[in-house]
N, C-alpha and C positions, 0 to 999 in steps of 0.2 A: 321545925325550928322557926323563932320567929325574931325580929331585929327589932327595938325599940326606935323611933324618929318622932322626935317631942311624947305626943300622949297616945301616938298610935302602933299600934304592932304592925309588925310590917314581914308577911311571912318569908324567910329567907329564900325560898326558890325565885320571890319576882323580885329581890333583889339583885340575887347572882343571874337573871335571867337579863334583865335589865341592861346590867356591865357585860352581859356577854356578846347582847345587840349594838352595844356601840361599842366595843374591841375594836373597829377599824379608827377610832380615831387614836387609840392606842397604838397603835401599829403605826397609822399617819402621823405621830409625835417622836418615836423615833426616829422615822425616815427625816422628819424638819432638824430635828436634833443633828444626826450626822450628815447632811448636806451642810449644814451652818457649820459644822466643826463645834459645837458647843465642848464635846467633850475631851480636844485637845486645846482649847481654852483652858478648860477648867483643871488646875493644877493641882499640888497635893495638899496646899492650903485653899478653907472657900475665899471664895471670890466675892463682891458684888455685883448685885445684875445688875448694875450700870455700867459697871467698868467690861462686866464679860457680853452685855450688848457692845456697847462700843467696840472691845475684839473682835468678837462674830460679825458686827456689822447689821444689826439688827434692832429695831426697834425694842426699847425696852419693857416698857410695860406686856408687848405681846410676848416677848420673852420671858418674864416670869412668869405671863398664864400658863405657857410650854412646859416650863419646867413644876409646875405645880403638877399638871395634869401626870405627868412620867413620876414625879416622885408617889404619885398614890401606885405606882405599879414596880415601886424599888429602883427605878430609875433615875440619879439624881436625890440630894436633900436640898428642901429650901427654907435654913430658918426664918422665925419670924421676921428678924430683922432685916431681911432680904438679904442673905451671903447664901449663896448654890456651893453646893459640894459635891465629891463624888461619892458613888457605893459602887460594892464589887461591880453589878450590872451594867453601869455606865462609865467605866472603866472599857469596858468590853469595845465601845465604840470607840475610842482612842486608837489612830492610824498606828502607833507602837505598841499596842497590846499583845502580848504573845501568843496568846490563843485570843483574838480581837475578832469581834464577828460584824464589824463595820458592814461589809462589801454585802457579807449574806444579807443584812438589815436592810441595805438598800436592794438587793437583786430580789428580794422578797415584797417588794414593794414599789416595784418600777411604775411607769403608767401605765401601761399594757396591764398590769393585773387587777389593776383595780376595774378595767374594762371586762375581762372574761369572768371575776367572780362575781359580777353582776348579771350574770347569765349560766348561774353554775344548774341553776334548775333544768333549763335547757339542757346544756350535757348531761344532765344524769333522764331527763326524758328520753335522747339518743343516743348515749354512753360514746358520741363522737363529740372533738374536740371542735370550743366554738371559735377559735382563731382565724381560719381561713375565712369565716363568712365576715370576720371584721376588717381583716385586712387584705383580703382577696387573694394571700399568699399564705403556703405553710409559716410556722412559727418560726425556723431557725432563718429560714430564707429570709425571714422582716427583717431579723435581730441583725443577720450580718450586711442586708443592704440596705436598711433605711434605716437603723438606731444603732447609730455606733458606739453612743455613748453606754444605750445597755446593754451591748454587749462587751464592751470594756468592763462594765459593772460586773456580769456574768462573769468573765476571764477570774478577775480578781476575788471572785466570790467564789470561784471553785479552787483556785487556790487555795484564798482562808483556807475551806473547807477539808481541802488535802493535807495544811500543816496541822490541823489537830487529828488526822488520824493517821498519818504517813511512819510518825516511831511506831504509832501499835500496830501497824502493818509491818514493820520493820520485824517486831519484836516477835509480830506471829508466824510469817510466813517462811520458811526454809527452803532458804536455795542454795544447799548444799550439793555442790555437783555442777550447777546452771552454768553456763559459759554467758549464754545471752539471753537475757529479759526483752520481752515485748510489750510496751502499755500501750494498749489500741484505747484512742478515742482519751487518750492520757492529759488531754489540757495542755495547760503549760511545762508539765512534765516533773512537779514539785515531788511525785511519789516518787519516780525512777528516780530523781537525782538521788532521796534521801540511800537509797534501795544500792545504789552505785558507788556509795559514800560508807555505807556499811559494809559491802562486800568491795576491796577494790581489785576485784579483777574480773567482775561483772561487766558486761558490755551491755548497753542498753539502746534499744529502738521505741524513738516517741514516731506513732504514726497519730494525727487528726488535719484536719481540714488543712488547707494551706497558710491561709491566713492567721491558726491557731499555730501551729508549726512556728512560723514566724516570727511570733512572740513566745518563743519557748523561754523556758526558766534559762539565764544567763549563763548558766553554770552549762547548760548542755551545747548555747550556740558558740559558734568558731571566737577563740580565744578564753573561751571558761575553761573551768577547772579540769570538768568533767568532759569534754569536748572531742577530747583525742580518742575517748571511749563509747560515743554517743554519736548514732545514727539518727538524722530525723526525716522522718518520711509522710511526705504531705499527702493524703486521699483520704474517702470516706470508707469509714469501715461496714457502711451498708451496702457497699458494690464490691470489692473486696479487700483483704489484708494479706498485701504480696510480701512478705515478711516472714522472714523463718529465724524461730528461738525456742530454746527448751521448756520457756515457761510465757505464756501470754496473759498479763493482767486485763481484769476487766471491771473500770470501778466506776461505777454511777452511770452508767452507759446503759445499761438491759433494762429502758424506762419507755420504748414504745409502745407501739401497738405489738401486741405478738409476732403477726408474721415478720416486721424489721425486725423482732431480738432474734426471732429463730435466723432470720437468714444471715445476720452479724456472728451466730455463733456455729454457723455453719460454714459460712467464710475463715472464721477459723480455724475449723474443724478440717478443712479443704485443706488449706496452708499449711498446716503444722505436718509433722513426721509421728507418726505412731511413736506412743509413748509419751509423749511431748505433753506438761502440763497446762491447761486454763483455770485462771483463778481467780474467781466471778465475786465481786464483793459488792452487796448489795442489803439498802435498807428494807428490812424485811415490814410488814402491816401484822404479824402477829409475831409475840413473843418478844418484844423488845420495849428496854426500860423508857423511850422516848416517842409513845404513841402517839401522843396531840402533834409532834415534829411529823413525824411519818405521815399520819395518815394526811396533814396539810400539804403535805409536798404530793401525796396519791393524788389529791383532790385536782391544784395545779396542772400534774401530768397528763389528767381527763382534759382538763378545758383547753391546754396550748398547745399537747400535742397528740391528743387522746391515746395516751400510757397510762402504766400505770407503778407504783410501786408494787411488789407481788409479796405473798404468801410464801412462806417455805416450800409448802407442797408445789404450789403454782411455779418457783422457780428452778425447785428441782425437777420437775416434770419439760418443764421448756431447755433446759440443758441436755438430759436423757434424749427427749426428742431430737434434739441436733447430733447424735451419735456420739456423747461423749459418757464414759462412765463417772459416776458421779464416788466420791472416794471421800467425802470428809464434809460436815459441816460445822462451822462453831465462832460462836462472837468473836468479834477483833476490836470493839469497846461498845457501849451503851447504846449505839443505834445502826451501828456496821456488822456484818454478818459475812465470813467469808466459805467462798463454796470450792472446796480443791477437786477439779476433776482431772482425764485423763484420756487423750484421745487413743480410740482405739483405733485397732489394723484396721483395712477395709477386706 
């Protein structure tokens, strides 16, 4: 195929190749977008971009090159006469969106990333992560002692990411019988609460780091809703998980190197009582409607902490290996994949 530009044909592959080499300033134009708040400026009527610089605080004229550049990619309209408005897309960045993926937009495009994907060739020459050699420490060790900000970023970004999938988690998983739920490595705990809220006579245990712990969803710490029912228990679930419940969640977590996932589900595996369910939810790299998401977050996981997202096979094989039987696998929406296993006797 070929694209006409004045009298010359222009064959469509060095077009789309083109826009595909410079994508990072697409990506660099949302990040500007929601750091400014453009898109809780922008109301359900347009605006002008004088008046919605002046909002933001922002230079005008550079402000409708921004928004010109995101409206070629359905972010944002900018008519002629200079009024910005919204589309679904840039709705999405607005702090009150109900499925709003602000946080992701930005945790997706910290500073740190734009450093390691400039060295992704490197990680795929040693299939090790190149982080340490930038900042002389593992990855989460930076995030929680020298950028607090992105890991704030991070916190809220895995939220988000918990409220669009937490009903269909809800909706998938059966704990009929469960007294007590475990989410290892749970965040801020946005699954459990939803999980607690469904069933109420579910008791739930958030174990993550302490300082993640600490910022748990309101609803689980002393004076929330959920509070009187909600253990929270601060360690790493790569040393162990001293926690005992009939069923222990596992969502977004099994993205190391193998030997941490195996030894994180073997700490489980340790913990629980025979019988006692794990149920590993995880974005799979094949078979799922949302591949260019997947496999950019695979790519990620090589260079900051050399993980990876895995295969069906590859993750049912890493579970079996940790001595659990593997008992069910099946989507839980468009890019979540969950795995019900089943610890056995020893």
């Amino acid at each position: 195929m070929t694209a006409m530009t004045g009298s010359t044909a222009v064959p469509e592959a060095v077009l789309r190749m083109r826009e595909l080499a410079h994508s990072a300033a697409c990506a660099a134009a949302i990040r500007a977008a929601a750091r400014l708040g453009v898109a809780d400026a922008v109301g359900d009527a347009p605006v002008a971009v004088a008046d919605l610089a002046r909002d933001v605080g922002a230079d005008a004229d550079a402000l409708e090159r921004l928004v010109r550049a995101l409206q070629c990619y359905g972010v944002f309209t900018l008519t002629p006469d200079g009024l910005v408005a919204h589309t679904p897309f840039s709705r999405l960045l607005r702090e009150d969106a109900p499925r709003g993926l602000k946080y992701n937009a930005l945790w997706a495009t910290e500073p740190w990333s734009w450093e390691v994907l400039g060295r992704l060739d490197e990680a795929v020459r040693t299939g090790k992560s190149v982080f340490p050699g930038l900042h002389g420490k593992e990855f989460f060790s930076y995030l929680h002692e020298d950028a607090p900000a992105s890991s704030e970023v991070f916190d809220k970004a895995m939220t988000q990411s918990s409220r669009l999938s937490a009903q269909a988690i809800a909706d998938a998983l059966d704990l009929a019988g469960a007294g007590r739920v475990a989410d290892i490595a749970g965040g801020q705990g946005h699954v459990l609460s939803t999980l607690m809220e469904r069933h109420p006579a579910l008791h739930g245990i958030l174990l993550d780091l302490p300082d993640v712990v600490a910022g748990a969803d309101p609803r689980l710490r002393e004076g929330g809703g959920l509070a009187g029912r909600a253990t929270l228990v601060p360690g790493d679930c790569r040393r162990e998980v001293p926690v005992d419940a009939d069923v222990y969640l596992l969502k977004n977590i099994l993205e190391w190197d193998d030997e941490s996932t195996l030894r994180t589900l073997r700490n489980v595996a340790r913990a629980a009582r025979p019988g006692a369910r794990v149920v590993v939810m995880e974005n799979l790299v094949d078979g799922s409607p949302e591949m260019k998401f997947t496999t950019a977050m695979d790519l990620l996981l090589l260079l900051n902490v050399g993980g990876k997202k895995h295969t069906r096979a590859g993750l049912l094989g890493l579970i079996e290996r940790a001595g659990l039987r593997v008992d069910d696998i099946r989507p839980v929406n468009s890019y979540l994949h969950l795995v019900e296993s089943t610890v056995c006797a020893s």
